[in-house]
C-alpha positions as CSV (number, residue, x, y, z in Angstrom):
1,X,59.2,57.5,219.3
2,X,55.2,58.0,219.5
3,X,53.7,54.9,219.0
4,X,49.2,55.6,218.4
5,X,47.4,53.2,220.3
6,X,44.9,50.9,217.8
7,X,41.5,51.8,217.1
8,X,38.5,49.3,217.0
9,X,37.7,48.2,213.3
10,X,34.3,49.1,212.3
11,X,33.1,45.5,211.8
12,X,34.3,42.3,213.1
13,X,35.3,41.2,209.7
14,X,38.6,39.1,210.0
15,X,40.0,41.1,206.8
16,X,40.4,43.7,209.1
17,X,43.6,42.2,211.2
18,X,45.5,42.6,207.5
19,X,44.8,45.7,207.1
20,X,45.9,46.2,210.8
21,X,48.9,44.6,209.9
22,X,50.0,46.6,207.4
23,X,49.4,50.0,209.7
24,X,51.4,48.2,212.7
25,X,54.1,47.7,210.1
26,X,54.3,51.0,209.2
27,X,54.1,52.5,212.6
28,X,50.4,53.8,212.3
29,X,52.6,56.7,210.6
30,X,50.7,58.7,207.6
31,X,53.4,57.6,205.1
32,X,51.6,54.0,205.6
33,X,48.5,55.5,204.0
34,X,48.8,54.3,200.7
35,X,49.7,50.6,201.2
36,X,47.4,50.3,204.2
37,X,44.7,51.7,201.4
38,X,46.0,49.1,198.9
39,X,45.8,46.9,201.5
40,X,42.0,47.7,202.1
41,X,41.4,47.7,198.3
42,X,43.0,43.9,198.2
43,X,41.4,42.6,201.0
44,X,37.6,44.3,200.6
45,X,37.5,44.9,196.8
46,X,36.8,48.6,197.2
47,X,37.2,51.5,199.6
48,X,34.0,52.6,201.5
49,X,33.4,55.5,203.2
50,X,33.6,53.7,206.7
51,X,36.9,52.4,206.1
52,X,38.4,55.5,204.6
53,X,37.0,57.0,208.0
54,X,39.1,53.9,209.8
55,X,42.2,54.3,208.2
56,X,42.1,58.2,208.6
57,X,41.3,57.9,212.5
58,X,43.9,55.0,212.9
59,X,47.3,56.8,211.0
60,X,45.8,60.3,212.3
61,X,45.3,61.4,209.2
62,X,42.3,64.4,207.7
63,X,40.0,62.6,205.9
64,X,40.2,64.8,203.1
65,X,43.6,63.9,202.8
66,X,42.8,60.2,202.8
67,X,39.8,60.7,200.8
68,X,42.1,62.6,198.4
69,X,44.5,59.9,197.7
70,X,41.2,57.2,197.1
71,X,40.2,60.1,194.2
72,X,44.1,60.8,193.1
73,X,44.8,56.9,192.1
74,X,43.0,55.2,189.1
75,X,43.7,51.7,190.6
76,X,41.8,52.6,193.7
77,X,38.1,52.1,194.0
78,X,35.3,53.4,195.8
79,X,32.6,51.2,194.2
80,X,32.1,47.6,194.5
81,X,33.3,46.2,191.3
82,X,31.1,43.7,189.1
83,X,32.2,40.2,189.0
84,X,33.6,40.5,185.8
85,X,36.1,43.6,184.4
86,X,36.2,45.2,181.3
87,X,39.6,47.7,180.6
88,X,39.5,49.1,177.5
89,X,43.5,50.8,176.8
90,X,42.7,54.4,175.2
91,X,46.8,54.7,175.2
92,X,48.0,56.7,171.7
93,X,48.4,53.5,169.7
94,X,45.0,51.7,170.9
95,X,43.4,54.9,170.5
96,X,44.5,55.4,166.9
97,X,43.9,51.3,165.9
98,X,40.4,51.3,167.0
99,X,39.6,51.3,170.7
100,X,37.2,54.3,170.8
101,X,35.2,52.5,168.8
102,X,35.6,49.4,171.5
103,X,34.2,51.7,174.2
104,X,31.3,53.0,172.0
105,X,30.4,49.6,171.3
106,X,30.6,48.0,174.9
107,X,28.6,51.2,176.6
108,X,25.9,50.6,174.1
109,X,25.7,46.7,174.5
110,X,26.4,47.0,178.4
111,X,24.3,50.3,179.3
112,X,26.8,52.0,181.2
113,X,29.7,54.3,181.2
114,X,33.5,54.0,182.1
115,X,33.9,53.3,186.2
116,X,30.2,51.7,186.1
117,X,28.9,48.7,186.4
118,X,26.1,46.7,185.1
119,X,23.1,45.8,187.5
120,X,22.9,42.6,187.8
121,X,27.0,43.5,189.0
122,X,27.9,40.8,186.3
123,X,30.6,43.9,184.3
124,X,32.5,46.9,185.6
125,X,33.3,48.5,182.3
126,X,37.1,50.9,183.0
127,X,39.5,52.9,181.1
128,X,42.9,52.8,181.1
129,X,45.4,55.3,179.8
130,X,47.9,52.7,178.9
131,X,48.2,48.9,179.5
132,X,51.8,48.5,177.9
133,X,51.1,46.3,175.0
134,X,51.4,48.8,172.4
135,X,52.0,46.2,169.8
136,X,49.4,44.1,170.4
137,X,47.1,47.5,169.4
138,X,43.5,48.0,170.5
139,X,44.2,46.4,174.0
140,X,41.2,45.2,176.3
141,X,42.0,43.5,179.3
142,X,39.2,40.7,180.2
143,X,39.4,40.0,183.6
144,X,43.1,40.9,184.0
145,X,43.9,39.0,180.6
146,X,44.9,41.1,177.5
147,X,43.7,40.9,174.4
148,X,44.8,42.6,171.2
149,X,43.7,42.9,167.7
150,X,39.9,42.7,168.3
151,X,37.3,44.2,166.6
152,X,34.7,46.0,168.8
153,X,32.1,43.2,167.8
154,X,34.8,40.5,169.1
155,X,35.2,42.4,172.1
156,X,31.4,43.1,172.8
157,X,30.6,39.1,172.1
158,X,33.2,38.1,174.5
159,X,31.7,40.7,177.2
160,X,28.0,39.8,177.1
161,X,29.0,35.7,177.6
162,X,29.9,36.7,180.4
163,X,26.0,38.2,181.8
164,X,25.1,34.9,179.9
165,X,27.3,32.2,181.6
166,X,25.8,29.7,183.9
167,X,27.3,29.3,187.1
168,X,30.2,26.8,187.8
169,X,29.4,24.0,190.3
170,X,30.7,23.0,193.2
């Protein structure tokens, strides 16, 4: 079996042994693209265009198919995201309990749209079609932490303490 000889990494970050690793462990075959992308995404934060070229060079892959995945998956991102992250669930039942109204309210307060992020890279603002707490009806997940039942004044308070909060020290 055809075994593709590594290609240099284009930096001489460390994260890129991992996401070696998980191309090795797949054989540097093009059914590895999506976890080696995952991989990317967990070890860099986001997918840039230089390592989207990598990956594509490395499993011998088109970079339009490469680049197509990165568009075809919501959880992957080509943007650095903020610090902070703001999902708001626009699933049926947050939809019809309120969380348009949410959104509305955090694009005014924040000054930017769904996928965006603040300037001062302090809030990434997304959109989720479903989160998978129905019950717990609007949903807004705060830094990976759900919250249900808000109004969109709770939500947008919660949100800006985060552009306001000082620094943790060391």
């Amino acid at each position: 079996m055809f075994q593709a000889k590594p290609i240099p990494a284009p930096s001489d970050d460390k994260r890129w042994r991992i996401v070696n690793a998980t191309m090795r462990r797949h054989g540097y075959r093009a059914s590895g693209l999506i976890e080696t992308l995952h991989t990317m995404q967990e070890a860099f934060g986001f997918l840039d265009v230089a390592g989207l070229r990598y990956v594509a060079r490395a499993l011998r892959v088109p970079l339009s198919q490469v680049y197509g995945v990165a568009t075809f998956y919501n959880l992957f991102k080509l943007k650095p995201a903020g610090e902070h992250t703001c999902t708001v669930c626009l699933g049926t039942a947050c939809y019809i309990k309120g969380a348009p109204a949410i959104l509305n309210s955090l694009q005014e307060a924040l000054g930017i749209k769904p996928d965006q992020t603040t300037p001062d890279k302090k809030v990434s603002l997304m959109v989720a079609r479903c989160v998978g707490a129905c019950g717990l009806a609007p949903v807004v997940v705060l830094d990976e932490e759900a919250h249900g039942r808000l109004s969109p004044e709770q939500v947008v308070e919660k949100v800006l303490a985060w552009r306001v909060a000082m620094p943790e020290e060391c």
